[in-house]
N, C-alpha and C positions, 0 to 999 in steps of 0.2 A: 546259846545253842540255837540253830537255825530248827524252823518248824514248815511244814508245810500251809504256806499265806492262801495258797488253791482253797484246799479243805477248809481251813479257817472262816473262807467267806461264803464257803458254800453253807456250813453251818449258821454263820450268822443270817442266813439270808431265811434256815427255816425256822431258827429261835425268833427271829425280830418280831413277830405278830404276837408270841406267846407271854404271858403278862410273867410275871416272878423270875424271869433270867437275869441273870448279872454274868459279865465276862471280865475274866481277871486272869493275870498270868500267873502260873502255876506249873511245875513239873518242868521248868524250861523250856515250854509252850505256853498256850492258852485254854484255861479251864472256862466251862458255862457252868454254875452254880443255881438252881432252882430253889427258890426262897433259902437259900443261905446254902443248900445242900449240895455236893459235887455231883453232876450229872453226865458232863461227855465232854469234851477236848479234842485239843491236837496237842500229840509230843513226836517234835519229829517229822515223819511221813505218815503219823500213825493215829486211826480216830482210838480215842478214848472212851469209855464207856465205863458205867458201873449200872451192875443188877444187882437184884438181890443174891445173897450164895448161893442158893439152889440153882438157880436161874445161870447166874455165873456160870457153874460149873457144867452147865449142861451147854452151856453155849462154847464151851472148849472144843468139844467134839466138832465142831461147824468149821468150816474152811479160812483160813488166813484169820483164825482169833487165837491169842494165846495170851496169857498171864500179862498184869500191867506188872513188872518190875521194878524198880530201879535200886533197889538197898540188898536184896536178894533173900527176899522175905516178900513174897508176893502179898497182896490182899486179898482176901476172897472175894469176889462181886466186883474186880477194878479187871477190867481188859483192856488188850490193845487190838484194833480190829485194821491189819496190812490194809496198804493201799488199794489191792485188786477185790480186798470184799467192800469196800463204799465207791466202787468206778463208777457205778450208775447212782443219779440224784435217788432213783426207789430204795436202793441199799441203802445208802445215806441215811435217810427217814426215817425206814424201817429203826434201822439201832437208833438212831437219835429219842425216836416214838417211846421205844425199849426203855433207855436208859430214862426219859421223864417220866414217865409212869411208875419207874420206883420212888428215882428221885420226890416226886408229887405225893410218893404216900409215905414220907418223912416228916416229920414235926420240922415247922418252921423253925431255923437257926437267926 
């Protein structure tokens, strides 16, 4: 399954400084894992994210975010954030920011 290689390196361009990422393929994309933990992706055209539930769910209500899918059993805290909400490298960050700040307050895997 083809993914968006764009997104991909834009990500890796703002993980590469930060110590604990690892990138590994996942989801018929590519996952970033923070010390072992899932933190943000591409699937698709699509960035990946995970918050905490609360956070999740609050972030539904917000433009071009909807549920990560794929078995038709969403996960709470797993989103897909459309291509028009990371157009700008600030968007990008922002959720990227988002998703390692939870990620970072998980016990090391």
């Amino acid at each position: 399954m083809a993914y968006d290689a764009q997104l991909l390196a834009r990500i890796r361009t703002l993980v590469a400084e930060r110590d604990g990422f690892v990138e590994k393929a996942m989801f018929g994309g590519v996952a970033f894992l923070l010390n072992g933990n899932m933190c943000c992706g591409v699937h698709r055209d699509d960035l990946i994210v995970r918050l905490d539930r609360a956070d999740g769910e609050r972030a539904l209500d917000e433009e071009h975010v909807r549920p990560f899918d794929l078995t038709g059993r969403p996960m709470k805290g797993w989103l897909l954030v459309g291509p028009a909400g990371v157009e700008s490298d600030e968007d990008l960050s922002w959720w990227v920011d988002r998703a390692s700040e939870f990620a970072g307050s998980l016990a090391p895997k």
